[in-house]
ROPA-190786 format. One line per 10 residues: number of its first residue (from 1); their letters; for each residue z, x negated, y of N, C-alpha, C. Coordinates in nm, 4 decimals. Atoms other than C-alpha are relative to their C-alpha. Layout:
NUM	a	Z:X:Y:Z:X:Y:Z:X:Y ~ ...
//
This chain:
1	xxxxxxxxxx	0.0000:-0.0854:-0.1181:0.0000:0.0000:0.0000:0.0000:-0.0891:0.1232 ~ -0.0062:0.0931:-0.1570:-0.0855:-0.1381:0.3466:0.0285:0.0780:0.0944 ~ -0.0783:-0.1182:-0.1058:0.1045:0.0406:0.6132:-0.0502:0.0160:0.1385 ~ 0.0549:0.0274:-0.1480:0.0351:0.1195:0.9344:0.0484:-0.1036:0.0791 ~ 0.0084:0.1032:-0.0751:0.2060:-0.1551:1.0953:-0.0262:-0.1490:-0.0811 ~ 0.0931:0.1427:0.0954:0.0065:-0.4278:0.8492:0.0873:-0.0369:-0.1037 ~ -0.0462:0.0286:0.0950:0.2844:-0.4796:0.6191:-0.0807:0.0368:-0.1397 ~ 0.0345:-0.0167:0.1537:0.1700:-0.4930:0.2260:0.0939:-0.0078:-0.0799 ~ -0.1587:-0.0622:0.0367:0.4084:-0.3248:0.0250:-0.0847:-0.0011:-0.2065 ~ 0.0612:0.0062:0.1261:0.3139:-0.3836:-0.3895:0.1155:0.0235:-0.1425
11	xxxxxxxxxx	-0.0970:-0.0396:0.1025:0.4727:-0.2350:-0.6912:0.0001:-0.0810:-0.1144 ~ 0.0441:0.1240:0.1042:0.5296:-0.4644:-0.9650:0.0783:0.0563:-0.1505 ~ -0.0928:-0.0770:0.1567:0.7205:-0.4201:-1.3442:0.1283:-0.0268:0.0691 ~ -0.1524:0.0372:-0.0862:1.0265:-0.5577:-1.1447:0.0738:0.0430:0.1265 ~ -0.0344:-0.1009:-0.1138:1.0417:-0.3061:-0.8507:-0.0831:-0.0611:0.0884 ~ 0.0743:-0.0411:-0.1111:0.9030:-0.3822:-0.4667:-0.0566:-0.1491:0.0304 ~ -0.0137:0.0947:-0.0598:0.7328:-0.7018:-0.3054:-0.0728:0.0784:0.1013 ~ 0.0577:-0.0438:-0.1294:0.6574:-0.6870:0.0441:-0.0278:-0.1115:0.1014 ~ 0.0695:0.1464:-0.1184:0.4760:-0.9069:0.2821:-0.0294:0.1043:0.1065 ~ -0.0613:-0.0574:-0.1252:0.5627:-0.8494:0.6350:-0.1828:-0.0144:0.0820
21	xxxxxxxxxx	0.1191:0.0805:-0.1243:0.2265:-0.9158:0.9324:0.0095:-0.1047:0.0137 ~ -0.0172:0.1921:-0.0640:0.3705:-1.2417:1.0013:-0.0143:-0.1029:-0.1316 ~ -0.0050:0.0727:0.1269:0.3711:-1.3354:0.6267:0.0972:0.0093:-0.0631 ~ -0.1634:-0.0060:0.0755:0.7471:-1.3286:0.5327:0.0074:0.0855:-0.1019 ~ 0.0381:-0.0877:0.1042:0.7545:-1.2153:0.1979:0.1348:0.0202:-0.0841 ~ -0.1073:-0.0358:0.0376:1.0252:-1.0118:0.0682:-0.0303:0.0652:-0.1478 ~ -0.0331:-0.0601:0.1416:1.1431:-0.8258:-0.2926:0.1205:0.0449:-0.0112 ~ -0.1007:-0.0901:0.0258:1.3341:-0.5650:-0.3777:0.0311:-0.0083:-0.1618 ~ 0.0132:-0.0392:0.0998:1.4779:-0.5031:-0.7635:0.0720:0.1148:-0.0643 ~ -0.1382:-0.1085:0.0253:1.7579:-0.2684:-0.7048:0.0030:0.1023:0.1393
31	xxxxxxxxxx	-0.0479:-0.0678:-0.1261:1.8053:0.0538:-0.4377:0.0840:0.0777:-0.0297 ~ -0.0783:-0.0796:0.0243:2.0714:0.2223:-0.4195:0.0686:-0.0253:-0.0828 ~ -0.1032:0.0550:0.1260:2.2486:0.0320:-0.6928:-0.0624:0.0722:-0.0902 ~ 0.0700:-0.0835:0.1112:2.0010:0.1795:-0.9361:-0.1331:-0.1208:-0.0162 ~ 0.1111:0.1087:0.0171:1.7265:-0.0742:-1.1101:-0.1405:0.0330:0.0213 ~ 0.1592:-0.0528:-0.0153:1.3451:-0.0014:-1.0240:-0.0744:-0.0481:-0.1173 ~ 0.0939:0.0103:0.0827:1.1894:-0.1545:-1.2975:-0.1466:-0.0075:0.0130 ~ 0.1131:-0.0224:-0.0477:0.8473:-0.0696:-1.2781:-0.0449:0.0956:0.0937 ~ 0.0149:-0.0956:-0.1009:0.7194:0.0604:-0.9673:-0.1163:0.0599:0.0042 ~ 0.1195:-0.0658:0.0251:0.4156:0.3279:-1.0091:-0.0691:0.0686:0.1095
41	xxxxxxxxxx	0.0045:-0.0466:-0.1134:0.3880:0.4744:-0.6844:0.0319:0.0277:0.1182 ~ -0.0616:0.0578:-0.1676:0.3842:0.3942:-0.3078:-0.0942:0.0677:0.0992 ~ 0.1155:-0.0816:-0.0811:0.2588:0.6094:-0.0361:0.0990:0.0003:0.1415 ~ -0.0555:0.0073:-0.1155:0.3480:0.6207:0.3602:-0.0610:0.1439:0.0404 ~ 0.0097:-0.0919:-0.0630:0.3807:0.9675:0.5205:-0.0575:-0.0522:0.1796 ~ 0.0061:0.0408:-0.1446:0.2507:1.0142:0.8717:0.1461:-0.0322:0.1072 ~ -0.1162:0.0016:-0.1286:0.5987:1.0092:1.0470:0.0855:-0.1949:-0.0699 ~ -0.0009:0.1490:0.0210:0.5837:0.6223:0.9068:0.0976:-0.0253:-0.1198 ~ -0.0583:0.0437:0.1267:0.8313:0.6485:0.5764:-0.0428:-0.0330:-0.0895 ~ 0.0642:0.0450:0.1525:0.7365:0.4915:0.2391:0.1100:0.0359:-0.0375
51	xxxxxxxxxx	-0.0237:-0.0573:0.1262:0.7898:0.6656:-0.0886:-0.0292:-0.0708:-0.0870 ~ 0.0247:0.0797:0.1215:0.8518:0.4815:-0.3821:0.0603:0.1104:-0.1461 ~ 0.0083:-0.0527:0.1622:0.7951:0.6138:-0.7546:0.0004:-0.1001:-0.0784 ~ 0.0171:0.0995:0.1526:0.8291:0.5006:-1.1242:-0.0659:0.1431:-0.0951 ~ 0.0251:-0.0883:0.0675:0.6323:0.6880:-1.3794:0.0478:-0.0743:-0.1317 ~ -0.1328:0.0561:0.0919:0.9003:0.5085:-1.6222:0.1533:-0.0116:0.0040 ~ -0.1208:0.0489:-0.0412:1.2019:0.3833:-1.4989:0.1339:0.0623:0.0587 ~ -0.0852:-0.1083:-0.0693:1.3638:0.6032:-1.2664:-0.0282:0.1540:0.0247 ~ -0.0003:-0.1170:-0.0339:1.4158:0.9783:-1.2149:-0.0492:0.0421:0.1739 ~ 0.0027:-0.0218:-0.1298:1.2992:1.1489:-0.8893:-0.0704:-0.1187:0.0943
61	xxxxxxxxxx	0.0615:0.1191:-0.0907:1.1656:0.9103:-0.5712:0.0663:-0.0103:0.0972 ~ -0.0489:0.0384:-0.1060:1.3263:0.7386:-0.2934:-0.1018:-0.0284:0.1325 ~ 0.0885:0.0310:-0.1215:1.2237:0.6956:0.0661:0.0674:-0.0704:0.0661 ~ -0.0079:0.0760:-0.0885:1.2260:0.4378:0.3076:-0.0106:0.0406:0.1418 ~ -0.0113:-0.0465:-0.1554:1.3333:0.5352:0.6870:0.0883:-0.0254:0.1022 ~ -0.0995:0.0299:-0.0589:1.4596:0.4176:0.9642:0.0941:-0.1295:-0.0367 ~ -0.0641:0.0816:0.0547:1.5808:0.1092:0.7765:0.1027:0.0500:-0.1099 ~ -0.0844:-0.0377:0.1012:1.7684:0.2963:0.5191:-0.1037:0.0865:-0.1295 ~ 0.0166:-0.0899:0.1017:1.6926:0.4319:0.1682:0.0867:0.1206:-0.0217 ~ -0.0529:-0.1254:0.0884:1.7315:0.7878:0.0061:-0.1005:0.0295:-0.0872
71	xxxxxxxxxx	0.0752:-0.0580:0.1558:1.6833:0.9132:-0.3279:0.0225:0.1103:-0.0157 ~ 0.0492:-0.1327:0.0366:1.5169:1.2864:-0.3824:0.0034:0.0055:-0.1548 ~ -0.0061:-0.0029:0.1921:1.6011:1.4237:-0.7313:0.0262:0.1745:0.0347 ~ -0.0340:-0.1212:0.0130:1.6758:1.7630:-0.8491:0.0744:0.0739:0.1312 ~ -0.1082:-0.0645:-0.0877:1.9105:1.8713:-0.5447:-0.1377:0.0030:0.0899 ~ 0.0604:-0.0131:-0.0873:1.5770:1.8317:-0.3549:-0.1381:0.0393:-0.0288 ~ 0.0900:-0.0848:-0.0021:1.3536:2.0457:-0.5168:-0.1008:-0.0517:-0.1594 ~ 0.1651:0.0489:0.1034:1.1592:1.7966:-0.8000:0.1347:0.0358:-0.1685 ~ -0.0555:-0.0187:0.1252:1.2201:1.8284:-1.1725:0.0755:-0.1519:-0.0356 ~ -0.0770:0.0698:0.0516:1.4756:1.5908:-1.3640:-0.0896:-0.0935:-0.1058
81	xxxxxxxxxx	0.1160:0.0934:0.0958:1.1871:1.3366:-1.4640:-0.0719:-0.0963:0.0652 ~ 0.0189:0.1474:-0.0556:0.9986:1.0282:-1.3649:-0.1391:0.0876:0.0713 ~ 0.1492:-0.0262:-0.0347:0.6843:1.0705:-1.1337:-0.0625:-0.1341:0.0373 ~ 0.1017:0.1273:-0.0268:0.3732:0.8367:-1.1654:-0.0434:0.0067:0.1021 ~ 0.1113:-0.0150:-0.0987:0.1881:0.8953:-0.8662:0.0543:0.0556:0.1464 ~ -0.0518:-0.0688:-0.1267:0.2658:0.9616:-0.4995:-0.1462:0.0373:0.0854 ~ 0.1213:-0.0078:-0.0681:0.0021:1.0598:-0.2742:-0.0056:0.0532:0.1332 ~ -0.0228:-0.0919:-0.1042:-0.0608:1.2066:0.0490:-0.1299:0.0351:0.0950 ~ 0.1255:-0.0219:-0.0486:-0.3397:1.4420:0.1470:-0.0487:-0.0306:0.1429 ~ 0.0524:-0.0446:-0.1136:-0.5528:1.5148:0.4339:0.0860:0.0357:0.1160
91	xxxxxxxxxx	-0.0884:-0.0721:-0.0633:-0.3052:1.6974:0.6494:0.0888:-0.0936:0.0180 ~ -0.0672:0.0592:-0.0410:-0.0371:1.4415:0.5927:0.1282:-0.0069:-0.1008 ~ -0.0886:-0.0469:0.0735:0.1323:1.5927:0.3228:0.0443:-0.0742:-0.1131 ~ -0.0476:0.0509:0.0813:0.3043:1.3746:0.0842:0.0221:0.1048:-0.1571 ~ 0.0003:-0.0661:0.1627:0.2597:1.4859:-0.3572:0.0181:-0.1239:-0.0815 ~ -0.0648:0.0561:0.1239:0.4844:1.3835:-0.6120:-0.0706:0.0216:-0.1125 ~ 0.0282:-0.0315:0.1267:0.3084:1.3670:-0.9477:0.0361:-0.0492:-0.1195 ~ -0.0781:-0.0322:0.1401:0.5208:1.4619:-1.2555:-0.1022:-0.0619:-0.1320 ~ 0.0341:0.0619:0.1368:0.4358:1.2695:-1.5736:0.0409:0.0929:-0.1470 ~ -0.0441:-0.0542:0.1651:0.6481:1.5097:-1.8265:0.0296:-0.0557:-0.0712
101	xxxxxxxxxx	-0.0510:0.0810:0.1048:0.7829:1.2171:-1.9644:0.1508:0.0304:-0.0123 ~ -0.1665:0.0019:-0.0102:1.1740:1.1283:-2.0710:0.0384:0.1561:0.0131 ~ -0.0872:-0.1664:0.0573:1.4274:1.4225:-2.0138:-0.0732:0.0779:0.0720 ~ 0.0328:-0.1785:-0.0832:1.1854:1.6580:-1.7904:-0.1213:-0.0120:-0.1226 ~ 0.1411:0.0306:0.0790:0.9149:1.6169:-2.0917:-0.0254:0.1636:-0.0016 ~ 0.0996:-0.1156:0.0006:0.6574:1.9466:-1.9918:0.0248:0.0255:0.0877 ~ 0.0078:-0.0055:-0.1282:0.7598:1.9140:-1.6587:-0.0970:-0.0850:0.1078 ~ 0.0910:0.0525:-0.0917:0.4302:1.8198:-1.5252:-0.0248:0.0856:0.1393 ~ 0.0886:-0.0580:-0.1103:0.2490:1.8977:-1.2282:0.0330:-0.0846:0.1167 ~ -0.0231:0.0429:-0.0965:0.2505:1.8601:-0.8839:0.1361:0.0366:0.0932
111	xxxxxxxxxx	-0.1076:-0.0097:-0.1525:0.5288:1.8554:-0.5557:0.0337:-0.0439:0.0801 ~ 0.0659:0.0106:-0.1888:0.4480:1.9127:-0.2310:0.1154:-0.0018:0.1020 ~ -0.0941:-0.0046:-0.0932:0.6890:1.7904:0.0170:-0.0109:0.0430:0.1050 ~ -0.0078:-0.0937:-0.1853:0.7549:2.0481:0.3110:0.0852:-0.0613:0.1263 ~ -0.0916:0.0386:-0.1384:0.9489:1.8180:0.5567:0.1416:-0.0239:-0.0185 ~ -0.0880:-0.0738:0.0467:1.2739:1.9443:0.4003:0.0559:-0.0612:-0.1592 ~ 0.0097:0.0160:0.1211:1.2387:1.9519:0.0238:-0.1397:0.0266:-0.0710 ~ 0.0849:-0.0082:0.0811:1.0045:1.9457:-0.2625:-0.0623:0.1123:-0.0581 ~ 0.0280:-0.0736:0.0338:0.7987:2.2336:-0.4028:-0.0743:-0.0210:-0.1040 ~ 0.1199:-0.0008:0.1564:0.6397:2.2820:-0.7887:-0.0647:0.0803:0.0000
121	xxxxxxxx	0.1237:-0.0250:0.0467:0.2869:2.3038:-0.7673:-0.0124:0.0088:-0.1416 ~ 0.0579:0.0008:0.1525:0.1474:2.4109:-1.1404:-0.1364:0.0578:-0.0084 ~ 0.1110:-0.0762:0.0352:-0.1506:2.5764:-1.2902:0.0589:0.1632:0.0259 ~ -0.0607:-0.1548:-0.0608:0.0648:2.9383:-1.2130:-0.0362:0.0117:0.1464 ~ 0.0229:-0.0132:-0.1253:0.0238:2.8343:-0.8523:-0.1252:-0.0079:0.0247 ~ 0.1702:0.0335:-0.0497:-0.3648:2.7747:-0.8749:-0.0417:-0.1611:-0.0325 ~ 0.0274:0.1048:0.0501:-0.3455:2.4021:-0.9776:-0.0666:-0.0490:-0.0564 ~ 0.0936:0.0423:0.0686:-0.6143:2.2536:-1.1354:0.0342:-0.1571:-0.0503
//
């Protein structure tokens, strides 16, 4: 992921490296006192936060803001399972995508972050 202010932000089996504009190159392997492992998905909303995923390792996804982390899990709308994929459309809109692996296994699909909390997109909602 290359951010808007030029940083390069790269997910590795060992959680985050990050190279700054100026070069200074940092690594993360732990947030929140929780291990990242492999990192599967990295995406920057327009209001400038990065979202980090594991479609292994960890439950739910954390965000980067303001110089501080938080971690979104069940209390904020997503299922109790790992998501591979982050993304964020057209509009601006940041999507979690559910793997159905580990303990949410058939909890795929998508979820669409409203600002707030998370919402499950499926094939019921029109999903393809």
């Amino acid at each position: 992921l290359t951010t808007r202010e030029g940083a390069l932000w790269a997910g590795t089996n060992a959680g985050i490296v990050m190279i700054g504009p100026d070069g200074k190159v940092q690594s993360t392997s732990q947030i929140l006192g929780r291990n990242l492992g492999v990192v599967t998905g990295l995406a920057q909303t327009p209001d400038g936060a990065i979202w980090v995923s594991s479609g292994s390792t960890f439950d739910g996804v954390f965000r980067w803001q303001g110089g501080q982390w938080k971690h979104f899990g069940i209390e904020a709308g997503l299922a109790d399972t790992v998501f591979h994929r982050l993304e964020v459309d057209g509009t601006g809109t940041l999507w979690a995508l559910a793997s159905g692996r580990g303990r949410g296994a058939g909890l795929t699909g998508a979820y669409r972050w409203d600002g707030q909390r998370f919402e499950h997109w499926n094939e019921a909602k029109g999903l393809k």
